[in-house]
N, C-alpha and C positions, 0 to 999 in steps of 0.2 A: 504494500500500500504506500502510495506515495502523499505525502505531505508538504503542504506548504504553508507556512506561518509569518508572518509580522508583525509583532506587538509592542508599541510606545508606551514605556510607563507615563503614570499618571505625573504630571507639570514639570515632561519633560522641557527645560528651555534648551537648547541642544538645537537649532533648526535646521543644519546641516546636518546632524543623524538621524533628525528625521527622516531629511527627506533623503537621502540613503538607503534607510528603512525601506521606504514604499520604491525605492528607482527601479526594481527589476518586475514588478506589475504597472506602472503607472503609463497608460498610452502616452504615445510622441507629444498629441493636442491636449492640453487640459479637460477635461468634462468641464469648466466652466468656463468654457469656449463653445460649449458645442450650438450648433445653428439650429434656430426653430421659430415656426412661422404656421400660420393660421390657410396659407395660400398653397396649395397644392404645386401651383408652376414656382415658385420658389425655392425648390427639391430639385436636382437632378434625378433624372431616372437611375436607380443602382445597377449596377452590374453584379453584382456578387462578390467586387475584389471588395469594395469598401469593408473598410472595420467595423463598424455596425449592422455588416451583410455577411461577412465571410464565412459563416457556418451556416445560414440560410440557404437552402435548398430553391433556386428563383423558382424553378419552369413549376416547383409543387404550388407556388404561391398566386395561380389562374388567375393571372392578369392585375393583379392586388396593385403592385407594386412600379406597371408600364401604364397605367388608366385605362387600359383595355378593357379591364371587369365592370361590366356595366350591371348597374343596380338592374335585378328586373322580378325583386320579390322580397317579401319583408319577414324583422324578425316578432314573432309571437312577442308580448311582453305580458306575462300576468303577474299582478300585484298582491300578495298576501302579507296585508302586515297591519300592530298594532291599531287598535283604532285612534291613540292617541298621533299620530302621522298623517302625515298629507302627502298624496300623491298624484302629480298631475300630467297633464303631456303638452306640451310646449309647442310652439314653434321656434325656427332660426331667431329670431329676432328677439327671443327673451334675453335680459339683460345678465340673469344669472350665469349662464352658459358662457364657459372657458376661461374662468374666474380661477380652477384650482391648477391651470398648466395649459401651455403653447404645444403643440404638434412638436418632437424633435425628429418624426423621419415622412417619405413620402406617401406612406401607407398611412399612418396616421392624418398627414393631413389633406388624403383624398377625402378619410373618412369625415373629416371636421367638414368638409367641403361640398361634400353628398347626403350628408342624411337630411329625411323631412320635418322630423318630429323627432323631438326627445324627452324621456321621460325622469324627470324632479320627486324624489323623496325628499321631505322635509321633514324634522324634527323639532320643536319648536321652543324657543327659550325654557329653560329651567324645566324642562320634560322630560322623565325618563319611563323608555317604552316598557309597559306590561310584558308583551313577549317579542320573541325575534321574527322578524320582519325578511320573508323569502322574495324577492324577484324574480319567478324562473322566466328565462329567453331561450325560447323553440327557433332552429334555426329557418332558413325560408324553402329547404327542401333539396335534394341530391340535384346540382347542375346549376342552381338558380342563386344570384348573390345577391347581398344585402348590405346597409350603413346601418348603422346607429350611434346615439349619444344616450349615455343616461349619469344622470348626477345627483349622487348622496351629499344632501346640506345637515351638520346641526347645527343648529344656532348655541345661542352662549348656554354654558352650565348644560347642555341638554347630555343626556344617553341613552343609545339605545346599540341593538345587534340586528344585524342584516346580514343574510343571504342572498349570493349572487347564484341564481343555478341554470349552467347554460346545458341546452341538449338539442339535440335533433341532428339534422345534417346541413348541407350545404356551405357557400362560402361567406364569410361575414367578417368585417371586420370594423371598428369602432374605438371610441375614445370614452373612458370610463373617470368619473369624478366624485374624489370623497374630501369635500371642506368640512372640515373642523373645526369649529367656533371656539372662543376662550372660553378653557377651562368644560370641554367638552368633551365625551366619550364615548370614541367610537371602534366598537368589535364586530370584523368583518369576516366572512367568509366566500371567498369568491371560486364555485367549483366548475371546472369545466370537464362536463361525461358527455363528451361529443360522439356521436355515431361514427365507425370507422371511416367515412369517407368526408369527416368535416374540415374545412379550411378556416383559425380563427387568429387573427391578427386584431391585438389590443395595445393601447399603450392606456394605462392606468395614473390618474393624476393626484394626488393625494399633497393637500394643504394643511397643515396644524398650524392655527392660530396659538397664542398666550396660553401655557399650560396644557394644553390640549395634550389627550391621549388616544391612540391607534394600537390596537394590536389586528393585523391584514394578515389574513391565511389564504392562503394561494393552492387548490389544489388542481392538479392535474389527470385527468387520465384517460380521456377518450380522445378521437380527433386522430384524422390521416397527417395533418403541423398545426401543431398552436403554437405561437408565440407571442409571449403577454410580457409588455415591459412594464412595470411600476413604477415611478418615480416622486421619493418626497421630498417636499418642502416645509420650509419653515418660518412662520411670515414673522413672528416673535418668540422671545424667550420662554423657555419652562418646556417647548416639545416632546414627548417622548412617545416612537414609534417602534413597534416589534413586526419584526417582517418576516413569517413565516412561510414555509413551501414544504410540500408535499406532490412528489411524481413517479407515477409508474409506467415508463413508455415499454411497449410491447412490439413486435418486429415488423418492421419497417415505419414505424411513429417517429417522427422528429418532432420533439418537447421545448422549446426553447423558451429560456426564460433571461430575461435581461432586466437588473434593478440600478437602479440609481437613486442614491440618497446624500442631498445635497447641504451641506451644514453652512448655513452664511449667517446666520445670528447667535450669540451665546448661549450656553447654560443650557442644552438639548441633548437629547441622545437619541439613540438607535441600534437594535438588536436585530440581525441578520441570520436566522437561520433555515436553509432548505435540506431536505435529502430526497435522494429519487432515487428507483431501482431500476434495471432494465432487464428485459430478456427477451430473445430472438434474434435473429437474423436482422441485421440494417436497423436495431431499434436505437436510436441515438438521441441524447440529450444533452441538452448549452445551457449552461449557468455562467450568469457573466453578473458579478456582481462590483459595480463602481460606488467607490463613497467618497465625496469630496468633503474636506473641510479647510473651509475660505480662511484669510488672513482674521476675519469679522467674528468669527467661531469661536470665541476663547470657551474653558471650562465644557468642551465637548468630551460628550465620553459614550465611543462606535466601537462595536466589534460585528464581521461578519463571518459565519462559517458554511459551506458546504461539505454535503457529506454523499457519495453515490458507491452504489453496491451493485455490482455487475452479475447476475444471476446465470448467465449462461455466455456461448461464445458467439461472437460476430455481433456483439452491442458496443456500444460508442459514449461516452460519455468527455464530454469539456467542462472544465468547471477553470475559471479563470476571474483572479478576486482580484481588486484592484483598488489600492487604497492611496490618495491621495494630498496632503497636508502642508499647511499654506502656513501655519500658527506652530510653537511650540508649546503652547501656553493652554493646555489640554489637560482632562481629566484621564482617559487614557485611549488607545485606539489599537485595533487589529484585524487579522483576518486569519482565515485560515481554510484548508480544502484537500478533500480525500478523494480518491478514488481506487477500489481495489474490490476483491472476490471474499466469498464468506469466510469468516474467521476459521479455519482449522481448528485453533488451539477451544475454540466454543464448540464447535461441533463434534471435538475430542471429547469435551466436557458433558456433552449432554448424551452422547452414545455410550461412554463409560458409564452412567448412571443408567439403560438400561432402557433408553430411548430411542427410535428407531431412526436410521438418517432421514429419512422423510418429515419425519414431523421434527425431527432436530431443526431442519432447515425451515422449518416453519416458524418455528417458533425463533428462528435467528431473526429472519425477518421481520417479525411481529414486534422484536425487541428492536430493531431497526429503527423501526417508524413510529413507536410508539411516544416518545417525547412529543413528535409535533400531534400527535391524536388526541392527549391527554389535553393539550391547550387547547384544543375546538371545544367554544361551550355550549354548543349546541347537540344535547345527547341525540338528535336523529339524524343530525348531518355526521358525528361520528362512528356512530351503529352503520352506517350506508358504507362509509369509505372503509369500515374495519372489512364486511362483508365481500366489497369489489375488491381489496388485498386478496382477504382470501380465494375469490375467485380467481385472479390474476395468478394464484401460486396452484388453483388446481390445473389450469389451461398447459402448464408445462409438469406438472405431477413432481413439483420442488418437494 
């Protein structure tokens, strides 16, 4: 298993070891450099060498990404959620929309550029939701492509938890928004159990106001490519985001996952952790995890980790963490990223005790994944994704 680690102790002032630290992941260009724009023709078309393209698969991505993909059918949206919530459907012209993040590629902002309607969950001052609040999006059908926007607000002091639950088939792709008000709380779960032949390109915008809290579960497991980029921000002090993931690409799935978590104001943090498994033939999965913290960032304190488990041969796994620091003047910062096959010395363990390697292997897995399952607090969106594991590990008889 190979490792890779960088860790800043806390108020180091040192800014030449810092940034030493971070020089053998830190891209050529800054991350806060990078270009973004609400206007589609302001993008080049990518090729696939770009750094933000080069493990994307183009010719899977039907037309996404050249403007060829012409809308010609829409995504289902049904709303189940507290009655203390509001939710409405918009048009382009509502003032609300693209308040928590700019478009940073040209898929995203075909999408900002194309959709009719978007649909606004509100939360409302000093409100906290009775129960959790589901959005499932049915996609627009096998051959037929779709836009959308939709945007999670709380307002100040509020909280509540939402579910994002996408499914069905077809191509889609969209821009997703979760503003967080001062001193507001918001716990998300956003699942995507896409039909195998779904195409789903997201970039995900995520704003904490003054004290605001986020904890974002990211899970993965259906879909022919999804690639969901997150990206947060932080309009004031006190931030604190936890950014979880969860993926199990199967053979020939391409999972990608790209985050960005941007520190430009004080006294914030951020907690980074994914793990995915893979198994088959061409099943491959990207984790790209960038964290910038600006010169403006003092008393930041970011750690990210990835962790991925190669279940069988001819799977693919990138994981590429990349950490960034402008400040020495820090609570502490790091990263770190695994990738390797089942533990031996664990499966030594549990067959010595009289357990069969089949279910050894099960239950390595279970222990796997079980740190980000335990953090979903939602007992039926965790009982679903324990089940689809389990199914995932009968499909190769692990």
């Amino acid at each position: 298993m190979t490792v890779t680690e960088n860790t800043v102790p806390a108020g180091s002032a040192d800014h030449n070891t810092v940034a030493e630290a971070a020089e053998a992941t830190v891209p050529a260009v800054s991350k806060g450099e990078r270009f973004t724009s609400y206007d589609v023709r302001a993008f080049e078309v990518p090729g696939g060498r770009e750094e933000n393209w080069r493990f994307t698969p183009m010719k899977r991505l039907r037309g996404l990404h050249d403007g060829s993909a012409v809308a010609n059918g829409e995504v289902k949206v049904d709303a189940d959620v507290a009655s203390e919530l509001r939710v409405e459907t918009v048009g382009r012209e509502d003032g609300r929309l693209g308040v928590a993040g700019v478009p940073s590629d040209r898929i995203a902002a075909q999408a900002y550029s194309s959709f009719s309607t978007a649909t606004v969950l509100t939360v409302p001052k000093e409100t906290k939701a009775s129960a959790p609040s589901v959005i499932r999006l049915t996609g627009p059908g096998e051959g037929n492509t779709a836009y959308g926007h939709l945007q999670v607000r709380l307002e100040q002091f509020a909280e509540a938890v939402v579910v994002l639950d996408h499914q069905g088939s077809g191509t889609y792709a969209d821009n997703v928004e979760f503003v967080i008000g001062d001193s507001a709380k918001l716990t998300v779960v956003s699942v995507q159990d896409w039909a195998d032949d779904a195409v789903h390109v997201s970039e995900q915008h995520l704003k904490l106001g003054r004290d605001a809290t986020l904890k974002h579960t990211l899970v993965t497991l259906g879909g022919d490519l999804v690639r969901i980029s997150p990206t947060a921000t932080f309009a004031d002090k006190g931030g604190d985001v936890e950014l979880l993931g969860l993926y199990f690409s199967d053979a020939g799935q391409h999972q990608e996952h790209r985050l960005f978590v941007d520190h430009a104001v004080p006294n914030c943090k951020s907690n980074v952790v994914y793990k995915g498994a893979l198994q088959g033939d061409g099943a491959h999965s990207v984790w790209i995890g960038d964290v910038l913290i600006r010169a403006a960032a003092e008393a930041t304190d970011t750690f990210e980790l990835n962790r991925n488990l190669v279940l069988t041969e001819g799977a693919r796994a990138d994981s590429v963490p990349n950490l960034e620091i402008e400040t020495g003047e820090i609570e502490g910062a790091g990263h770190a990223s695994a990738t390797g096959r089942f533990d031996d010395e664990q499966l030594f363990y549990l067959q010595s005790r009289g357990i069969v390697e089949e279910q050894a292997r099960r239950l390595v897995v279970r222990g796997f994944f079980h740190e980000i399952l335990m953090k979903i607090d939602v007992p039926e969106v965790r009982e679903r994704l324990e089940a689809a594991i389990e199914a995932e590990l009968e499909a190769v008889g692990a």
